[in-house]
N, C-alpha and C positions, 0 to 999 in steps of 0.2 A: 298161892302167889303165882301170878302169870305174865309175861313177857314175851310182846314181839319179836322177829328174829333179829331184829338190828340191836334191841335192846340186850335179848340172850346173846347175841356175839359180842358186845362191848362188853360184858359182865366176865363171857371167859376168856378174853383178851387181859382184860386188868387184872385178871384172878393169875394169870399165863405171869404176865409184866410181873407184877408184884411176888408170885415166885420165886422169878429170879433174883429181883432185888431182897427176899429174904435169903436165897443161897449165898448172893452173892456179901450179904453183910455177916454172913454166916464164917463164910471162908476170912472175910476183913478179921472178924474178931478172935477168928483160932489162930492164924499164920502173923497178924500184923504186929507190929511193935512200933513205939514212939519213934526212934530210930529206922524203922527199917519199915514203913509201910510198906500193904503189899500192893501190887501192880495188878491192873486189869485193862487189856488188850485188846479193843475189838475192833477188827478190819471191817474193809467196807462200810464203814459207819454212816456213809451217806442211804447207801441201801436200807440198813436198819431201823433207822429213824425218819425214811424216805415213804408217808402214806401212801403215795404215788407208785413206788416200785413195792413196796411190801405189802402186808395184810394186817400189818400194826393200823390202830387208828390212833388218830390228835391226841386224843386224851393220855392213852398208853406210854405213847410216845416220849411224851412230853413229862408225863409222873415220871419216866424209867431216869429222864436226863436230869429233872430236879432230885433225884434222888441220889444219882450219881455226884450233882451238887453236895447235898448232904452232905454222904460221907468222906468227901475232899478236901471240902472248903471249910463247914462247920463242925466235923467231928475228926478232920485228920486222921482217919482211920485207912486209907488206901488212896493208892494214884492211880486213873481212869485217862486210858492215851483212848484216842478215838483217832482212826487213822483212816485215810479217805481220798482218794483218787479225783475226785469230782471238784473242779473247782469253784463253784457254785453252794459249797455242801455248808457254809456258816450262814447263806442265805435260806438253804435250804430250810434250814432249822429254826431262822427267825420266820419265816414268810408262811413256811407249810404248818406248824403246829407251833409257834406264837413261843417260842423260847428263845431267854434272854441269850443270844449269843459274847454277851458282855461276861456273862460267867465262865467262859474259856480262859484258864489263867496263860495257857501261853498256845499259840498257835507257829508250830515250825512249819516252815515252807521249805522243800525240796526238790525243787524242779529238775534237776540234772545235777551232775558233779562237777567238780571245782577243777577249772584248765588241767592244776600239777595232779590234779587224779586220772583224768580221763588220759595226758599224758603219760602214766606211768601203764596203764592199760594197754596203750595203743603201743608202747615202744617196748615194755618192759615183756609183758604177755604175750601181746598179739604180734610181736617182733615187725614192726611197720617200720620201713624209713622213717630219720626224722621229718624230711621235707614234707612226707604224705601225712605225716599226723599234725604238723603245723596247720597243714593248710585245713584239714579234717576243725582243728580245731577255732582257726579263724572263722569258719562258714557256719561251723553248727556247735559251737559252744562245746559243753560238758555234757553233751545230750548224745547219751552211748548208742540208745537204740539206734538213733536217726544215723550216726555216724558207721553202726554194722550197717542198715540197710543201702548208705552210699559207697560202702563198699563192694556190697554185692550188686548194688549198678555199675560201678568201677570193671567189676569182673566179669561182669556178664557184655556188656557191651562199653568198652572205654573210648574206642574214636566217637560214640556220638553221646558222652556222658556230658549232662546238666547240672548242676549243683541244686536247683531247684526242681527237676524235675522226682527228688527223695521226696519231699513233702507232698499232700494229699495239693492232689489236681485241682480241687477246689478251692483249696486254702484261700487265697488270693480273691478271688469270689467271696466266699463268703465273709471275708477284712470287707469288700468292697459294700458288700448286702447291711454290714450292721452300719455302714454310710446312710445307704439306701432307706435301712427302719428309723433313726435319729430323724432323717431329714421328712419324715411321713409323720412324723410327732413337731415339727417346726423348726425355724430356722436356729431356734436360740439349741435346739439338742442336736443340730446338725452340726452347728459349728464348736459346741460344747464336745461330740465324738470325733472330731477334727481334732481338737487339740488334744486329746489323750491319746489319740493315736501317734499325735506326731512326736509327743512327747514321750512316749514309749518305744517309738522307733530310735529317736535321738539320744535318749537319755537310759530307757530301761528302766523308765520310775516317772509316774505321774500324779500329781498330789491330789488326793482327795477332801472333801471340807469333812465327808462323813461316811460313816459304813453303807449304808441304804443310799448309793448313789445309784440311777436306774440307767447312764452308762457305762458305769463300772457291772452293776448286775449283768446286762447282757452282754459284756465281752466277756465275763468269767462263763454265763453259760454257751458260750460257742470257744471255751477252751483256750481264749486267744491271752488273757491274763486273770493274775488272782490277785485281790486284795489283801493288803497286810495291813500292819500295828506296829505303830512304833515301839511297841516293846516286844512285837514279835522275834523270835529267830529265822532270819529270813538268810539261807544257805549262798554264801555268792554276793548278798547285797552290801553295798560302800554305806555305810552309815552314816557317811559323811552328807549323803544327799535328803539326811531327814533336818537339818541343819541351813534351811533356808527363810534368812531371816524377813525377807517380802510378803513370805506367806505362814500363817497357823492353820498347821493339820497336823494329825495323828492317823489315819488312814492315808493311803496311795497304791496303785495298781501298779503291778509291775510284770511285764513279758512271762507268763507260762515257761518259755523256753528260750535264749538268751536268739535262738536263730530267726526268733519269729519276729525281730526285730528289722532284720532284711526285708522278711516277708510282708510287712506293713511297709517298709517304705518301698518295695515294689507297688502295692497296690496302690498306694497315696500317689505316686508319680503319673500312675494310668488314670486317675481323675480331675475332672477342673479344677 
C-alpha cells in the first residue's frame, strides 16, 4: 500500500489526534464519576485548533472537537473548558474547519474585572489614592493591565501624561480603517459598521440578528469587540440590555475592553 506525502501526513495526523482522544477517554473513564466528571483544560485553543497557526489539518481538527462533543454532551463522561485569548476563536472554528460552533454549551467572556475588583487592587494592594484610582477606573474600566501601564506613564512623565496616549497609537486608525473596509464593500455595510460602532461606544452592547455577521467578524478580528449569547456568561454585562422588546436577537457585540468605548467614539468624532 502507497501514499503521497500529503496523504501519509493526514494519516499520521489522525493516527497523532485520535490518540489523544483515546488517552483522553482513557483518563474520563478511570478518574470520572456521574457526579464528579473530570475536567479537561486546554489553553490557547485557538492556536490548537487554528490550521493556520498549527500543523493540525481540517479533518484532525475537527474529529478531536466532535469528539470532544461526544464525551460531554452524549456520554457525560468529562467537561472540556477550551480557553482562548483571540476573539475571533468561535469564528475561527466555524469558518477554518466547518465546526458547529452551536455545540459550545456555554461561552464565558472575560474581558477585564469588575470596577469593586480592580478597586480593591488599586487601593487595597497597590495602596493608590482614592481619587487616583477613581479616576484610573472611569477612563480604563476593569482593565488592569492598561491601568499598570498608565501608571507607569503617570510616573515616568506626569506634566505631559495623556490618557490616551496608554492605548496602541493606532488604535484609533485602525476603528477608523474597519470604516474604511465596510465602506469599500458599499454603502449599506458602511452604514451598517456605523451603527455598531456607535452603539458600542454608547451603549457597550450592539445587537446582532446572527452569529456569522461579517461586521461583527471583522471587529472581533482587529480585537475591537466579541460576540456573545444570550445564554452566555458575559463578566460585567447588565442583562437587562438583552431585554429589548423592538428587536429579536440572541447574539450582540459587545467592547473587548469597557475603555475601548472612548476610543470609538474618539475615532467616530474625527469622521464625516
Amino acid at each position: 500500500m502507497s501514499f503521497n506525502a500529503k496523504e501519509l501526513t493526514e494519516k499520521i495526523q489522525a493516527s497523532k489526534v485520535q490518540g489523544i482522544g483515546k488517552a483522553v477517554r482513557e483518563l474520563a473513564d478511570r478518574y470520572s464519576s456521574n457526579d464528579n466528571p473530570l475536567t479537561f483544560i486546554i489553553d490557547d485553543a485557538d492556536l490548537a485548533f487554528d490550521p493556520e497557526s498549527n500543523d493540525i489539518d481540517r479533518s484532525s481538527a475537527r474529529w478531536l472537537l466532535n469528539f470532544f462533543v461526544d464525551i460531554t454532551k452524549r456520554t457525560n463522561s468529562a467537561n472540556v473548558i477550551l480557553v482562548s485569548s483571540n476573539l475571533s476563536f468561535p469564528y475561527t472554528v466555524s469558518n477554518a474547519i466547518h465546526f458547529n460552533a452551536a455545540y459550545f454549551t456555554n461561552i464565558i467572556f472575560i474581558g477585564e474585572l469588575l470596577p469593586k475588583e480592580i478597586w480593591h487592587v488599586m487601593v487595597e494592594r497597590w495602596k493608590l489614592p482614592e481619587d487616583l484610582a477613581r479616576s484610573l477606573i472611569a477612563y480604563y474600566g476593569g482593565d488592569w493591565w492598561t491601568i499598570y501601564n498608565a501608571l507607569q506613564h503617570l510616573r515616568s512623565d506626569l506634566e505631559h501624561f495623556n490618557p490616551r496616549s496608554v492605548w496602541s497609537h493606532t488604535l484609533e486608525d485602525e476603528i477608523v480603517g474597519c470604516l474604511d473596509w465596510a465602506a469599500s464593500m458599499g454603502t449599506e455595510k458602511e452604514t451598517r459598521m456605523r451603527q455598531v460602532l456607535e452603539d458600542l461606544c454608547a451603549k457597550g452592547f450592539a445587537p446582532l440578528t446572527r452569529l456569522h455577521d461579517p461586521i461583527a467578524e471583522h471587529l472581533a478580528s482587529k480585537y475591537i469587540g466579541s460576540v456573545v449569547k444570550n445564554t452566555n456568561n458575559v463578566v460585567g454585562l447588565d442583562n437587562s440590555l438583552w431585554h429589548d422588546a423592538a428587536v429579536n436577537f440572541n447574539y450582540a457585540m459587545i467592547p473587548s475592553k469597557q475603555w475601548l468605548r472612548l476610543a470609538i467614539g474618539y475615532s467616530l468624532a474625527g469622521t464625516p
